[in-house]
N, C-alpha and C positions, 0 to 999 in steps of 0.2 A: 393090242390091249386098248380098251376103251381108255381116253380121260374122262376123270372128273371134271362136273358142269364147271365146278372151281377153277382148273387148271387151263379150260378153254376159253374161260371168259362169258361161257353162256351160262343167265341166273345167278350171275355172279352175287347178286345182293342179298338173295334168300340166301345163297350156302354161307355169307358172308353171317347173316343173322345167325345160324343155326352154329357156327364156330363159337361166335363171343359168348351166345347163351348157354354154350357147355362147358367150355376152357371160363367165363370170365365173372370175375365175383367183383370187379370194378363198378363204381356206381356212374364210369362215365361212358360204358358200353352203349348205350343209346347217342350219345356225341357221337363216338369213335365210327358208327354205323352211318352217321349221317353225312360224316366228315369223306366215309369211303364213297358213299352214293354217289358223290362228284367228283370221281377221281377219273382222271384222261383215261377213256378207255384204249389207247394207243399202247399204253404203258403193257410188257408184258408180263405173264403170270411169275415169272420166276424174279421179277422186284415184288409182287405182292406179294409171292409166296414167302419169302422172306422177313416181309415184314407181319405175316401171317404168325411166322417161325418167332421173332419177336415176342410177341403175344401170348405163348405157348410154350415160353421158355424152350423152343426145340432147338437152335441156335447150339453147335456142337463147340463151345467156348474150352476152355481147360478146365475153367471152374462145376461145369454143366458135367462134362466126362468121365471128371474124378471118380466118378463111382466103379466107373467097371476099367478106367484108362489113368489108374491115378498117376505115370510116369511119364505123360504127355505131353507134356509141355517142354516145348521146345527154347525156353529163352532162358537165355544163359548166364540172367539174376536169381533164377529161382533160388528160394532158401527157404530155410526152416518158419521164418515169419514170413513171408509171402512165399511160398510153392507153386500159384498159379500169377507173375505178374504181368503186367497191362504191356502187350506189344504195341500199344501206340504212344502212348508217351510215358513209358518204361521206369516209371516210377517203381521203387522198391518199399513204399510204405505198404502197410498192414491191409488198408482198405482198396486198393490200387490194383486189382485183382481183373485178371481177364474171365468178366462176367460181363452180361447186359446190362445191368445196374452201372455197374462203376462207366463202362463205355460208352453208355447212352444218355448219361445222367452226367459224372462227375469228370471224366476222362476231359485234359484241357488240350487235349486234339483236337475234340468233336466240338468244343466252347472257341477256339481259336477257327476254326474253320466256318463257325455260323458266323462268328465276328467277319471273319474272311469275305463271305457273301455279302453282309449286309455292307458294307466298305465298298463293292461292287454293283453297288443298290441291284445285285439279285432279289432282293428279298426288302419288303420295304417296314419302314423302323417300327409299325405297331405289330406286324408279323413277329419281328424280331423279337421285340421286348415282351409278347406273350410265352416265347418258348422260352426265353433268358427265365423268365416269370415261372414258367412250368418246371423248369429245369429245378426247383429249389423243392418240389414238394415230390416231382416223380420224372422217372425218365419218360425219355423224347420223343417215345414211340407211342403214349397214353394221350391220346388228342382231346386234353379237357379245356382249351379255348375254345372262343364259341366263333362257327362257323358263318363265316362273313361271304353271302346269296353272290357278292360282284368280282370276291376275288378267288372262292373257296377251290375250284377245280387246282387252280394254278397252285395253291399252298398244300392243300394234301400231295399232291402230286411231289412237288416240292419235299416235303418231309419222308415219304415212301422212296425218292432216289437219292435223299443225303442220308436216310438211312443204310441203303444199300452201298452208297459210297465208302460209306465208315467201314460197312461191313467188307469190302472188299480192300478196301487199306490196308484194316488190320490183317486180314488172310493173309495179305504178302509181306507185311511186318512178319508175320508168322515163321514165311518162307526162308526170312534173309533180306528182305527188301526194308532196311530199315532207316531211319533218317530224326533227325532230331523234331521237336514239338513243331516248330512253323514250318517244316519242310512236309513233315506227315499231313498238317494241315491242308495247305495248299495242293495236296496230291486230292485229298478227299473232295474241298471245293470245285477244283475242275474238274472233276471226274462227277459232281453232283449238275455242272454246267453244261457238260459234254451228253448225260444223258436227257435231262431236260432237253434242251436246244434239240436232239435229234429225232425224239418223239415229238415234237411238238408242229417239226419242220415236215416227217414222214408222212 
């Protein structure tokens, strides 16, 4: 079966356009475009695809499933006020819901582990305090900082595999692999360390 120029990395930017102008009614879709133009081509398709999934709300969450899987959720707070809740920092409030939004936005996994990197100067303090910044109006994955020509590769790059980290924490919070708020964190953070550093070294 052929891939798509998308999945191989060839044209990546035209298919890139032609996704946000049909999925995106965002008015920061010309950022978000520009932001990816400079993303490490090393990186491969199945972190972008992901954060592609993002975007497109396709990300198969408990909240997302409910339609056709409403009994899927595997955590064993669900309740009648929260049905689908948050496997990474397992909150049982009302809003605390294993969705994109709450996980990418509000979840204090994903806010304890950016903390985490910047503590590690991964990530240096005006990066930081744009997405701290971002974080109040949208989630993490909506690139409406403005793209900085000396550092930009390195921070899209950056946000496309701490996304994928989160994304992959949660999966195995999913599984059984569960652990309290700074221990989830610090899984996400190195595992966002460990992919950076190996593309960047390959």
């Amino acid at each position: 079966m052929k891939e798509h120029s998308l999945l191989t990395g060839h044209n990546r930017q035209n298919d890139l356009t032609k996704l946000f102008k049909h999925f995106s009614t965002n008015s920061s879709t010309e950022l978000t475009l520009e932001h990816f133009s400079h993303i490490n081509k090393k990186i491969p398709p199945r972190i972008i695809n992901h954060n592609l999934k993002l975007y497109t709300n396709s990300l198969a969450t408990d909240k997302r499933i409910r339609f056709f899987a409403p009994q899927a959720t595997l955590h064993p707070s669900a309740s009648g006020n929260n049905p689908y809740p948050c496997y990474l920092c397992n909150s049982t409030s009302e809003d605390s819901d294993d969705s994109i939004i709450h996980i990418y936005r509000h979840c204090m996994v994903t806010k304890n582990a950016l903390a985490l990197l910047r503590s590690l100067n991964h990530i240096d303090k005006y990066f930081y305090r744009s997405l701290i910044n971002n974080l109040k109006n949208s989630p993490l994955f909506h690139l409406q900082y403005m793209v900085d020509s000396k550092k930009v590769k390195h921070r899209v790059s950056f946000i496309v595999c701490f996304n994928y980290a989160i994304w992959h924490t949660r999966r195995r919070a999913r599984l059984g692999y569960v652990g309290d708020i700074t221990s989830m964190a610090k899984r996400a953070a190195n595992l966002t360390i460990d992919l950076q550093t190996y593309w960047q070294q390959s």
